[in-house]
N, C-alpha and C positions, 0 to 999 in steps of 0.2 A: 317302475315302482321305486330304484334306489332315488332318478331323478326328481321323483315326486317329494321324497322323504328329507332330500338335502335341498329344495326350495321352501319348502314347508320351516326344516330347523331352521331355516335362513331369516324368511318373512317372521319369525317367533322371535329371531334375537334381533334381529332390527328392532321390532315393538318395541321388546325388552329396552333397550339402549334408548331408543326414544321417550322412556316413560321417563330416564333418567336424567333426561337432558330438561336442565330450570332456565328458562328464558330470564335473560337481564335485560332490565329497562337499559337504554342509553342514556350513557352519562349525561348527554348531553344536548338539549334542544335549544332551539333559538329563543331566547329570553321574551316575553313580552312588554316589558319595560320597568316601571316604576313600581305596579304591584308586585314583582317577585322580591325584589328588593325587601319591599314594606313587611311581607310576612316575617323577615327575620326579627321586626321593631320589636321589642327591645334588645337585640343583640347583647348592646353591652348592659349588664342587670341595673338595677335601680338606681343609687344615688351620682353611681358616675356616666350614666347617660343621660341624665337629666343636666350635667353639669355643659355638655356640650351645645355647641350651635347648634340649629338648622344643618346648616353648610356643612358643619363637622360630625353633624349625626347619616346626614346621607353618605359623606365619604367614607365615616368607618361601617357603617352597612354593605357601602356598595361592594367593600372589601372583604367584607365575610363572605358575600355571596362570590362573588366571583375563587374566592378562596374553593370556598366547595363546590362549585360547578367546575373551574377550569382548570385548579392550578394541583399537580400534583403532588405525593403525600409527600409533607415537607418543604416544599417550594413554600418562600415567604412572599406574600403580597403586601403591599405598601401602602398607608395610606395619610393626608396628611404632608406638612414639611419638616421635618424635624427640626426642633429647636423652635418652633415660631408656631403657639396655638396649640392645640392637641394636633397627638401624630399618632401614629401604630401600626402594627402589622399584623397581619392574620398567619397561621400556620397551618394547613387541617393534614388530618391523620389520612390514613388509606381506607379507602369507603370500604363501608360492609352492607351487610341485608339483613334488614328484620321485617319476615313476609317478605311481601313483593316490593318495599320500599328499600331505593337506595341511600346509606347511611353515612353521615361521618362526622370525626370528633376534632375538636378543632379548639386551638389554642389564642385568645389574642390579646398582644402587649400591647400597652397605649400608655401616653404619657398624658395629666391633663393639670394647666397651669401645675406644671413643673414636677408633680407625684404621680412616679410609673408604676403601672398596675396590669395585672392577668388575669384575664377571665379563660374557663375554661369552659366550652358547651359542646352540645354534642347534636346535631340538625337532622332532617331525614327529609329525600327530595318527594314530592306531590308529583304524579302523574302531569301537573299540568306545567312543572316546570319549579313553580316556587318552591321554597326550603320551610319549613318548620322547626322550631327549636325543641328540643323533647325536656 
């Protein structure tokens, strides 16, 4: 009967601990190309991403996103040559969770014909990989 009593409290606090345990998405899945990118568009907000290329809209996207899928909180990502064209760098904060989405805030400096400027935005990852800007 005691051994009944103490598999019984056993199988009770395992549940318990299990109830408490929140599953996290993985940071990280293998991208599927050009659309996860594009969900960030517009990354950088209105007049000064319109001022860029093509060329130079995909590189400072490609840099946010990589910012918040790979690099961690604080690590700066490059994008761009300095000095030649628009340039900049992404920063993101350390992810968080709101629900079951994984989160993060994220800083990025760019320079464009010759006036450096910060945006600051804050993304949250899709299930399916893409980023969303909130």
């Amino acid at each position: 009967m005691k051994n009944t009593a103490i598999i019984a409290l056993c199988l009770g606090l395992a549940a318990l601990v299990a109830g408490c345990v929140h599953p996290v998405l993985p940071v990280s899945t293998k991208p599927s190309g050009k659309k996860l990118v594009a969900a960030l568009s517009p990354g950088l907000t209105g007049q000064s991403f319109k001022a860029l290329s093509a060329k130079e809209r995909g590189a400072a996207l490609a840099a946010e996103y990589k910012a918040l899928e790979y690099a961690r909180a604080g690590e700066t990502v490059r994008w761009g040559t300095e000095g030649q064209g628009a340039w900049g760098t992404v920063v993101p904060r350390s992810p968080y969770q709101v629900g079951s989405l994984n989160c993060r805030q994220y800083s990025h400096n760019f320079t464009i014909q010759g006036l450096p400027q910060t945006v600051y935005g804050s993304a949250c990852r899709n299930p399916d990989g893409s980023w969303v800007l909130l």
